[in-house]
C-alpha positions in Angstrom: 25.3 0.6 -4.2 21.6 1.6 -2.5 19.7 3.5 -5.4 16.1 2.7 -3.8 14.1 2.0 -0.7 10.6 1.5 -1.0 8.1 0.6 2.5 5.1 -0.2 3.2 3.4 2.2 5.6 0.8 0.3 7.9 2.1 -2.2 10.0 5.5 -0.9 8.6 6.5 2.7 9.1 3.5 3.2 10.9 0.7 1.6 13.2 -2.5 0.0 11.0 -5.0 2.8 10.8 -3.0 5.5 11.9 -1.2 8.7 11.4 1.3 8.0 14.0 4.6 8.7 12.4 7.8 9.8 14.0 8.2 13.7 12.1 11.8 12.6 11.9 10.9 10.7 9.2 10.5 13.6 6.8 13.8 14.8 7.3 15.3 11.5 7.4 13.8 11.2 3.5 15.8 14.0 2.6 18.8 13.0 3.7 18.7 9.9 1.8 17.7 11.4 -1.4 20.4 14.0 -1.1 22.5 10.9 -1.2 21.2 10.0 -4.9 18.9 7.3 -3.3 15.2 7.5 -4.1 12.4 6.7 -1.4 9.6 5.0 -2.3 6.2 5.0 -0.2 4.5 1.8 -1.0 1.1 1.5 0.2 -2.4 -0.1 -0.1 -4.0 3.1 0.6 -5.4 5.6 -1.4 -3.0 8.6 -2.4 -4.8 11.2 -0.6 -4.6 8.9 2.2 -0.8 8.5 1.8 -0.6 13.0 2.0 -2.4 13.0 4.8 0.8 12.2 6.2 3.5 13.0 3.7 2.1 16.2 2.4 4.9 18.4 3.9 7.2 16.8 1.1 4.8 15.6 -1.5 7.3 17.7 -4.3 9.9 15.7 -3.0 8.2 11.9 -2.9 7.5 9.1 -5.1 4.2 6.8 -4.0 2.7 3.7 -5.3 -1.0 3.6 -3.4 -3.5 1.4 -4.0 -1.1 -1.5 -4.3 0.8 -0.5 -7.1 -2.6 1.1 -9.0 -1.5 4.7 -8.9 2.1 5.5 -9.3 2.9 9.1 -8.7 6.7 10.8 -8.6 6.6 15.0 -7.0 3.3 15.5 -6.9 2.4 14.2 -10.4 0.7 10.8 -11.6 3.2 8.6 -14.0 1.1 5.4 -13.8 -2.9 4.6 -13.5 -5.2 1.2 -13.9 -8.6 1.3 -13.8 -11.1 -1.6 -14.1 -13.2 -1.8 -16.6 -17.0 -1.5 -15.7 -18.5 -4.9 -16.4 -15.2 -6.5 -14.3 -15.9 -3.6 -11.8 -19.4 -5.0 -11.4 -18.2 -8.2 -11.0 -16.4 -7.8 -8.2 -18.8 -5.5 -6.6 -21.5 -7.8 -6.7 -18.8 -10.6 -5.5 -18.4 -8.6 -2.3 -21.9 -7.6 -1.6 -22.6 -11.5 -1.1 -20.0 -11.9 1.4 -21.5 -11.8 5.1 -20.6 -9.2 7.7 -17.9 -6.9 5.5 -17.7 -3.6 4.6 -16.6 -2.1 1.1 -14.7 1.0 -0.7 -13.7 1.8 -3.8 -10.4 4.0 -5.0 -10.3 6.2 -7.5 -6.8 8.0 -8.6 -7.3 11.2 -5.8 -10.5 9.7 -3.8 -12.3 6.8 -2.4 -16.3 5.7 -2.5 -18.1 3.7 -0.2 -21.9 3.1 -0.8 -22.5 1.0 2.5 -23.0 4.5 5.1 -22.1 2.3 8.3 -20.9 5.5 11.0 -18.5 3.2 13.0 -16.5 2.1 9.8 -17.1 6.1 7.9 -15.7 7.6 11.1 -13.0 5.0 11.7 -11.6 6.0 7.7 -11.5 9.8 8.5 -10.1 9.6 11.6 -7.5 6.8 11.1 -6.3 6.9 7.5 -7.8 10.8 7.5 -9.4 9.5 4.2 -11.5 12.0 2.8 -14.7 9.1 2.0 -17.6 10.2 -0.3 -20.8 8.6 0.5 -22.6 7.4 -3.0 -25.5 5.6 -3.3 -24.0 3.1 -5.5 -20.0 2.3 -6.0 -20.9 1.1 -10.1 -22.7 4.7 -10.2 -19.0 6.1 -9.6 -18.0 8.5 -12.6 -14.5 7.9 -13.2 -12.3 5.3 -13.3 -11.7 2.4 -10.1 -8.2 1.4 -9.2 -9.1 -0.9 -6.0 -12.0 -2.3 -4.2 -11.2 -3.0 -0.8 -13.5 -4.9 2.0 -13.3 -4.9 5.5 -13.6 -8.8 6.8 -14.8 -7.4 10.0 -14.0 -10.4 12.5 -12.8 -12.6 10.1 -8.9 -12.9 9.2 -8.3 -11.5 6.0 -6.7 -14.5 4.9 -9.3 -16.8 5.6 -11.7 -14.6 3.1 -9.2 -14.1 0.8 -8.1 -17.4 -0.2 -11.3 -18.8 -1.5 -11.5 -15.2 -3.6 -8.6 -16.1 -4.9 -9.7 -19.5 -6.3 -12.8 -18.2 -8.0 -11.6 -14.7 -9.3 -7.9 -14.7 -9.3 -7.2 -15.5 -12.9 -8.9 -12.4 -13.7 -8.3 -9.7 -10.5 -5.5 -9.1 -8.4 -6.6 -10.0 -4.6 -3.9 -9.2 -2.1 -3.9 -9.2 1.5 -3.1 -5.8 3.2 -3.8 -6.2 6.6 -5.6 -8.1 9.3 -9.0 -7.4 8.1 -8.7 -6.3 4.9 -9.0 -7.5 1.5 -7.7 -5.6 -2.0 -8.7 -6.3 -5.5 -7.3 -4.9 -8.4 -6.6 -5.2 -11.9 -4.6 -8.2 -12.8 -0.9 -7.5 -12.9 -1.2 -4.7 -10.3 0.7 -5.1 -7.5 3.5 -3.1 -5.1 6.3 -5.5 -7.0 5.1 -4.7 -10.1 5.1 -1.1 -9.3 8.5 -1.2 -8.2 9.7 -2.8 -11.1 8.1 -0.6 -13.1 10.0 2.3 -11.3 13.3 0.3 -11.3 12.8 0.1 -15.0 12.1 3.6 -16.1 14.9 4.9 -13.2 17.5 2.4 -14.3 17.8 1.0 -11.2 18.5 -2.5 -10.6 17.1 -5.1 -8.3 20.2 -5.4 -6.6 20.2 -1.9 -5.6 17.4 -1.9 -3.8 16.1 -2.0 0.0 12.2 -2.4 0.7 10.6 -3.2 4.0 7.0 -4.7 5.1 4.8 -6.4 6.9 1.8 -7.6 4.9 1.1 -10.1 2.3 0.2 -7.1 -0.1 4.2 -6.5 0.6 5.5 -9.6 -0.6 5.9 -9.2 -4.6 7.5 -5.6 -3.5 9.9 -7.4 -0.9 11.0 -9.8 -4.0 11.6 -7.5 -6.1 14.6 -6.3 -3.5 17.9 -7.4 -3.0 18.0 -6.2 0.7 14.6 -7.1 2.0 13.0 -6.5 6.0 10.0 -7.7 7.7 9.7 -6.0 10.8 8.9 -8.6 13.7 4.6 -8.1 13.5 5.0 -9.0 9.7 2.7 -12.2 9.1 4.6 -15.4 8.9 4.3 -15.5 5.1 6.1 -12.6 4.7 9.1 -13.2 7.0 9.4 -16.4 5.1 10.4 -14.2 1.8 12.8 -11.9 3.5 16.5 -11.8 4.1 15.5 -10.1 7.7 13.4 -9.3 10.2 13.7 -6.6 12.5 12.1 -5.2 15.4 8.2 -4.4 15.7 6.3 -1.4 14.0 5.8 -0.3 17.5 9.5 -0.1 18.4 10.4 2.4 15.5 12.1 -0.5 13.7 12.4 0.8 10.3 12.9 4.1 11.3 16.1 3.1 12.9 17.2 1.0 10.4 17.2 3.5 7.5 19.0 6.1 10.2 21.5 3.2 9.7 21.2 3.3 6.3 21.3 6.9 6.3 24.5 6.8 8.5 26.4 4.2 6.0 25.7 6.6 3.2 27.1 9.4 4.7 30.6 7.3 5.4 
């Protein structure tokens, strides 16, 4: 019996750096839940990020953003890891030595960037319709950093993220959560942790649970599923840790499989 179903939003539900969602969604979510089934929104953005598009039934929602460092159920925060400063500086100064990237930093409700580049400011408002606050200095940031995340500008994030991994990855979390991006967080923090951690205080068990994505920030989430989906875009890791893939982000593909979902729970 389904109890859960967490998904990724960009590349998943949704087009990378986008907004774009079918509004069908919303009502779809509460017609699953009305079955006893909680939906999860599981996401490497920030949560403000995450309302821009699911305010309508924030009350009614459970998100993990930041890649499982903010866990929030209705509208209320049940789980928060910051870094501690002198790991925080760490990492800052890690990136800031990387050629040709672009950094933020998330806090619980906000997200900091000290590198004032127009193209990339504009491209967060617009696309993720991420409130970004300008600072002159991210370790200058007054309260506490859940994820540093850098842009690898023409780079695949891969490719910069595997020799990160090698020299910090004992110590930080570094996932992959897009084509061009890169995530650090605290160690242990990650979507399948998150989940778990839900599945844990819900009493819900792996085996009653659905999850969908795309992304190699996805994968621990998608393991920690009995029923697990890559849509067809999903990098090749990921379909390689799935019991399916389904059609493209661009086709609606998870959209119509959790109106099949939906359909099966109604009998």
């Amino acid at each position: 019996m389904i109890k859960m179903i967490a998904s990724d939003l960009d590349g998943t539900l949704l087009p990378e750096a986008t907004s774009d969602i079918n509004p069908k969604i919303y009502e779809l979510i509460r017609q699953i839940q009305e079955k006893g089934v909680t939906f999860v929104v599981a996401s490497g953005r920030n949560y403000e990020s995450v309302m821009s598009i699911f305010g309508k039934i924030e009350k009614e929602l459970t998100v993990i953003s930041d890649n499982g460092g903010h866990i929030a159920r209705d509208g209320q925060t049940l789980h928060c890891v910051g870094f501690p400063k002198e790991l925080l500086k760490e990492i800052v100064w890690m990136a800031r030595q990387l050629p040709d990237v672009w950094m933020m930093a998330s806090a619980a409700r906000g997200v900091y960037t000290d590198m004032n580049d127009s193209q990339y400011i504009k491209w967060i408002r617009e696309g993720y319709h991420q409130e970004l606050t300008i600072v002159d200095d991210l370790l200058t940031v007054d309260e506490p950093i859940i994820k540093v995340a850098i842009h690898t500008g023409t780079k695949d994030a891969k490719e910069v993220a595997d020799p990160l991994m090698k020299r910090i990855g004992e110590r930080v979390s570094v996932a992959v959560s897009g084509e061009r991006w890169v995530d650090f967080m605290m160690p242990g923090v990650n979507k399948g942790v998150a989940v778990a951690y839900l599945q844990q205080t819900m009493g819900i068990a792996k085996e009653e649970t659905i999850a969908f994505g795309d992304n190699g920030n996805d994968i621990t989430m998608l393991m920690q599923a009995e029923e697990s989906y890559a849509v067809a875009n999903a990098r090749p890791e990921v379909k390689q840790v799935t019991k399916y893939v389904i059609g493209d982000v661009s086709q609606a593909a998870v959209l119509s499989e959790l109106e099949r979902i939906c359909c099966k729970l109604n009998g």
